[in-house]
Structures are given as C-alpha cells and as structure tokens.
C-alpha positions in Angstrom: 8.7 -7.3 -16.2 9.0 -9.3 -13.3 6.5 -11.5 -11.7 5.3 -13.2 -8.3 5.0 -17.0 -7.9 1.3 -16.5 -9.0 2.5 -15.4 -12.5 1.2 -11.8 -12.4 3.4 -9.0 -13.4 2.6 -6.2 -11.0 4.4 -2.8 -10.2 4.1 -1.3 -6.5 2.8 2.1 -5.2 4.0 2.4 -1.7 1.7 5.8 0.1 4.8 7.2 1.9 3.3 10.5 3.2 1.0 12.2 5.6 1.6 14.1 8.7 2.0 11.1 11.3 -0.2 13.4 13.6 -0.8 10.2 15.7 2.6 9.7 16.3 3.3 13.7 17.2 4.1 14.3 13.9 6.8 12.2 13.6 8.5 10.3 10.0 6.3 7.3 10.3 7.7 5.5 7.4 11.0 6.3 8.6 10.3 4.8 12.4 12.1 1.6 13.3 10.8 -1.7 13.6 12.6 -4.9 13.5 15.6 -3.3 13.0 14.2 -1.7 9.5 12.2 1.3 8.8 8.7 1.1 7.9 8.9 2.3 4.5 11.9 -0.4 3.7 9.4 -3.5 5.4 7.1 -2.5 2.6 9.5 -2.2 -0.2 10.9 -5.7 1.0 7.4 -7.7 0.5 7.0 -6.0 -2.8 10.8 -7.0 -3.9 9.1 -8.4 -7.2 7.9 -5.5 -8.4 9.3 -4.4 -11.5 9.0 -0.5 -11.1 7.9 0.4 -7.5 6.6 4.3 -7.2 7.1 6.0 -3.5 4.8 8.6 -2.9 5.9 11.2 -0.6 9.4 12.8 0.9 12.2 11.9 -0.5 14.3 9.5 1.8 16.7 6.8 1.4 15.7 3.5 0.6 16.8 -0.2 0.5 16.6 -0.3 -2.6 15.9 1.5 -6.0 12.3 3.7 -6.2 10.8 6.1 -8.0 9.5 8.9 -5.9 6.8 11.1 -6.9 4.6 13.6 -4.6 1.5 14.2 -5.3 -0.3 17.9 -5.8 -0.5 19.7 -3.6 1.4 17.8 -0.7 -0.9 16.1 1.8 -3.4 15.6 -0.7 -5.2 12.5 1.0 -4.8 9.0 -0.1 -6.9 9.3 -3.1 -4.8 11.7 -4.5 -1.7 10.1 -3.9 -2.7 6.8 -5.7 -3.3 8.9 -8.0 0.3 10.3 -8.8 2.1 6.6 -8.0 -0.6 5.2 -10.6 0.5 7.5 -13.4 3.6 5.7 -13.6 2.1 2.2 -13.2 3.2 0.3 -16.6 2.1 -3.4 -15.3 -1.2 -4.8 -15.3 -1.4 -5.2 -11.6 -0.9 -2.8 -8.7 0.4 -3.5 -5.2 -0.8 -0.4 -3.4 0.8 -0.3 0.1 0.9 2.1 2.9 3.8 2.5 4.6 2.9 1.9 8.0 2.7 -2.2 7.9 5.1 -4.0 10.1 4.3 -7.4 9.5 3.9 -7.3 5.4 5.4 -9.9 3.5 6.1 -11.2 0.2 4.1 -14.4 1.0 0.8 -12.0 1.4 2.0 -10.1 -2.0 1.7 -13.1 -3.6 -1.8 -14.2 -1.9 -3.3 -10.3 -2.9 -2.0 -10.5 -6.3 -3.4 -14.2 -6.9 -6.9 -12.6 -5.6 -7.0 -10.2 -7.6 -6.3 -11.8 -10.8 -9.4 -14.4 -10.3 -12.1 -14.3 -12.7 -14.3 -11.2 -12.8 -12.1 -9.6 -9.7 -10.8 -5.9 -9.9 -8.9 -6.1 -7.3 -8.2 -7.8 -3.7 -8.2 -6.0 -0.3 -6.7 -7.3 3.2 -9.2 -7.4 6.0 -7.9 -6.2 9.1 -8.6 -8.2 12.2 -11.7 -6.3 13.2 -13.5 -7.3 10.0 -12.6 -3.4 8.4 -10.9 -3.9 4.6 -7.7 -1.6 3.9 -7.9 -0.5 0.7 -4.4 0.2 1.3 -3.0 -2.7 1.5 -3.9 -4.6 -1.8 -3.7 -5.6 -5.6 -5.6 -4.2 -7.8 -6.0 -4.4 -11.9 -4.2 -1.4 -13.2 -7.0 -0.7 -15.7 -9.7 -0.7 -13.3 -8.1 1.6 -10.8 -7.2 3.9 -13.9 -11.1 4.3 -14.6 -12.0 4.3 -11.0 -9.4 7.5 -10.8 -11.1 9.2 -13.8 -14.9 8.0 -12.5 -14.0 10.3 -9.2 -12.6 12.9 -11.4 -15.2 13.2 -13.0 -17.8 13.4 -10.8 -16.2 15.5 -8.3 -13.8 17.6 -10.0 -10.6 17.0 -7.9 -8.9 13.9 -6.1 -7.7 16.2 -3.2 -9.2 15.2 0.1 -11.0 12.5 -0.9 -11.3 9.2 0.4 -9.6 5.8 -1.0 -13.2 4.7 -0.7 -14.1 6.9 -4.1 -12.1 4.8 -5.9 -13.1 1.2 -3.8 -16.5 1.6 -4.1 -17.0 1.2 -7.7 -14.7 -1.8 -8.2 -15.5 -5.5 -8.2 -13.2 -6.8 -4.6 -12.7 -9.7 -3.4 -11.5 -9.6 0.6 -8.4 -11.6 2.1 -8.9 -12.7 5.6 -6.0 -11.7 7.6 -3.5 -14.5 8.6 -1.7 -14.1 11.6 -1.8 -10.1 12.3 -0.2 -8.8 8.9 -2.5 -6.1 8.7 -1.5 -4.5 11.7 -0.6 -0.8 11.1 1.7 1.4 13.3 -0.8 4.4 14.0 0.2 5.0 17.5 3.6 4.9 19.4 1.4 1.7 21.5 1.0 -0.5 17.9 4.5 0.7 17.4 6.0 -0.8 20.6 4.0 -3.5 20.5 5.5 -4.5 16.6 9.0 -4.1 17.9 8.5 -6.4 20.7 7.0 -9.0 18.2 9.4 -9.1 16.1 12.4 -9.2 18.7 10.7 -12.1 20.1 10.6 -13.8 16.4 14.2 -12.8 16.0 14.9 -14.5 19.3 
C-alpha cells in the first residue's frame, strides 16, 4: 500500500457530488481551473493514495478511481463518506471535496502527519475565516468507521445529515491554513478568482 513522505498508508475518498446549486446547477467538479478540472486537482494532491473512492457521477478522470454513489443520490455529505468509507482498506483516510483549487500533495502530507500524532483521530484544515472543513482532511479509518455506526445508531439513517455527526465525536487536531489552500469554488466569483491565480502562478 502506498504511503506519503510521513510514512502513513492512507486511501482517498474524494465527495464528487451534489447539485452545484451555487453555480446554477452546473458539474462543479468538472469546471475548469488551471487548466484541470476540479475533481482531477483533488485526485492530483492525493496521487499517493493506494485505492482512491470517487463518490458521485461517473466521469472521466486523470487517472484510475473507483466510483461509488451513495443511497439514495444527493444523500448529504454524511452519507456519502459513508459509501467511499466502505471501501477504505488503509488505516488512514484522505476525505476530500471536490471543489479545492489550490490542494496539494504537500498539505496531504501535512493532514496525514496530523492526524497520525498521538491520541489524534483525525486532522481538519481550517479555512481562512477560522471555520474547520471536515472535508478536507485525514482521518483514522477506525475512528470514522465507529463515528459512521455512532450516527447510525442514534439516528437511524445517514441521509441528510451533517459531516458534523461524525466530527463531533472524534478527537481533531486543526491545521491552520497556509497560503489560501482551503479556498473552495462555491460561486462562479471564487471560481474566477482561482483561475486568475493560477494563470498568474503559471505566468
């Protein structure tokens, strides 16, 4: 099983669906930034995966996935971990969204080291506001496999609920953003804003 430079074999669940309602319903993780769709940014900073689960549509790729949907479709976030998880094999998890322009191996690597420190569950980025995205982290496979039953449990389906269920109970630690990675393209405005970034770093 391959492993980042901290040593840590992890596998990747990239969240790959919702309505892009913000965006007038368009493909989100198919929109292009930096010359590369969304979805294909994210599967490029996980590149050490050694099994990485898409959850959503199927679409093309850079390179090989596994793509599962969870049930029903549009489920919410909770239940989509949910589905990628069940074919987790490693004993970390990069969970992704597929809305982050600026992702890279480097903060992969920096999650994944967080997460595997003493008494940690799991690391989360925190945005530049100060908010934590549990969707853009590492997380110890066993803890978000009993987090995922703990909500089952107690509320009787995963459907609509928040990531949060699952957060809440685990022991995090919380990565400062460096430099604007945990930027997400939510509105045609973020999205513009990304694409001139990048052109101006590709200049």
């Amino acid at each position: 099983m391959p492993a980042d430079d901290t040593g840590e074999c992890y596998d990747a669940v990239v969240l790959a669906g919702g309505r892009g309602r913000r965006l007038g319903g368009a493909d989100k993780p198919m929109v292009s930034v930096g010359g590369m769709s969304l979805l294909d940014r994210a599967l490029q900073a996980c590149g050490g995966a050694g099994r990485t689960i898409v959850v959503g549509p199927h679409r093309a790729t850079v390179r090989p996935v596994r793509h599962v949907q969870e049930s029903p479709v549009h489920g919410g976030p909770l239940a989509a971990l949910a589905a990628g998880a069940s074919w987790v094999c490693a004993p970390f998890v990069v969970v992704l969204a597929a809305d982050l322009p600026f992702v890279r191996q480097e903060t992969v690597a920096e999650l994944l080291r967080q997460a595997a420190g003493s008494g940690t569950e799991g690391a989360v980025m925190l945005e530049t506001q100060g908010r934590d995205n549990p969707l853009f982290a590492a997380y110890r496979t066993a803890a978000v496999r009993r987090g995922l039953a703990l909500a089952l449990a107690r509320h009787g389906v995963l459907t609509g609920l928040p990531i949060r269920v699952l957060t809440h109970s685990l022991a995090l630690r919380y990565v400062p953003d460096v430099g604007g990675v945990s930027i997400d393209c939510d509105t045609w405005e973020v999205v513009a804003l990304a694409r001139a970034i990048l052109k101006t770093n590709a200049g």
